[in-house]
N, C-alpha and C positions, 0 to 999 in steps of 0.2 A: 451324834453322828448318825447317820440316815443310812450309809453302805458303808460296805469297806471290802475291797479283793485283795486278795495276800492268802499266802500259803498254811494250808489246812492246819500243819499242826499247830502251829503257832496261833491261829485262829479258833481251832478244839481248847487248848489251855487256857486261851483267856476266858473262853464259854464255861467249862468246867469249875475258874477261880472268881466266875462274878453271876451264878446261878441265872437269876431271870433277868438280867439288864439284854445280853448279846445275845443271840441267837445264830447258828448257821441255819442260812437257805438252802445251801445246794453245793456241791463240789466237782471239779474235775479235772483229770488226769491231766497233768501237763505234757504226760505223753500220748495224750492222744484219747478217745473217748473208745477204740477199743481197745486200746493197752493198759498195762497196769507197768506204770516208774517202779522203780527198786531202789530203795534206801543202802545209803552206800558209805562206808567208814576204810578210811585207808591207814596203815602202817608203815612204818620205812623198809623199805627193802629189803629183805636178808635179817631182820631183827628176829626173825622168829617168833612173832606174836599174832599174824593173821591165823595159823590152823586155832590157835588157843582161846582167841577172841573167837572165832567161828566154833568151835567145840563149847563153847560157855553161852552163846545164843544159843545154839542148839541143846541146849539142856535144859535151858529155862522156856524156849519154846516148847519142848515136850512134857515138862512138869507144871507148865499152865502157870508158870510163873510170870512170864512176857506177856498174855491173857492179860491177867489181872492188873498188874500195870499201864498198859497201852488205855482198860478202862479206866483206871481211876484218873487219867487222866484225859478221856475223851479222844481216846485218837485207836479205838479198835481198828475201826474201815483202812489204818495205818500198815496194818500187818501185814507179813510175810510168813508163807508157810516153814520155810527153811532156810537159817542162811547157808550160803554160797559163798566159797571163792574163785573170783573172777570169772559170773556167770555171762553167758553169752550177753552182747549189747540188744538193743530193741531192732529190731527189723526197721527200714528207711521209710518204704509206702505205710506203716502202718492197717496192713492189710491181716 
């Protein structure tokens, strides 16, 4: 294969599982080249699991556990400082 476009992480893990065969060139935001997209994981409703899944990111975020992993598997530039629930959506202009 000579190219290939598709989505970054999926593209970081196979780089990371086949050392010098793949290479990335280059990436970018599907939101936009001055926005940063946000990784997004939903819950049902009223189940009470989103504060607990966000309180469980957020602790592995700050004990450099999320870090370590995002590396070993090639996909840091992946990261988010903190999770959020139901952070604001992206601005429309992208301005």
């Amino acid at each position: 294969m000579d190219a290939y476009f598709g989505p970054n992480p999926s593209i970081a893990y196979q780089e990371s599982q086949t050392g010098d065969k793949y290479r990335t060139a280059g990436t970018y935001s599907g939101a936009g080249s001055s926005l940063q997209g946000l990784i997004a994981a939903t819950t049902k409703k009223g189940s009470g699991l989103v504060e607990a899944v966000a309180a469980a990111l957020n602790y592995l975020i700050d004990n450099g556990q999320y870090a370590k992993w995002l590396a070993t598997y090639n996909l840091s530039n992946e990261a988010v400082e903190k999770s959020e629930i139901n952070p604001p959506g992206l601005p429309l202009d992208n301005q």
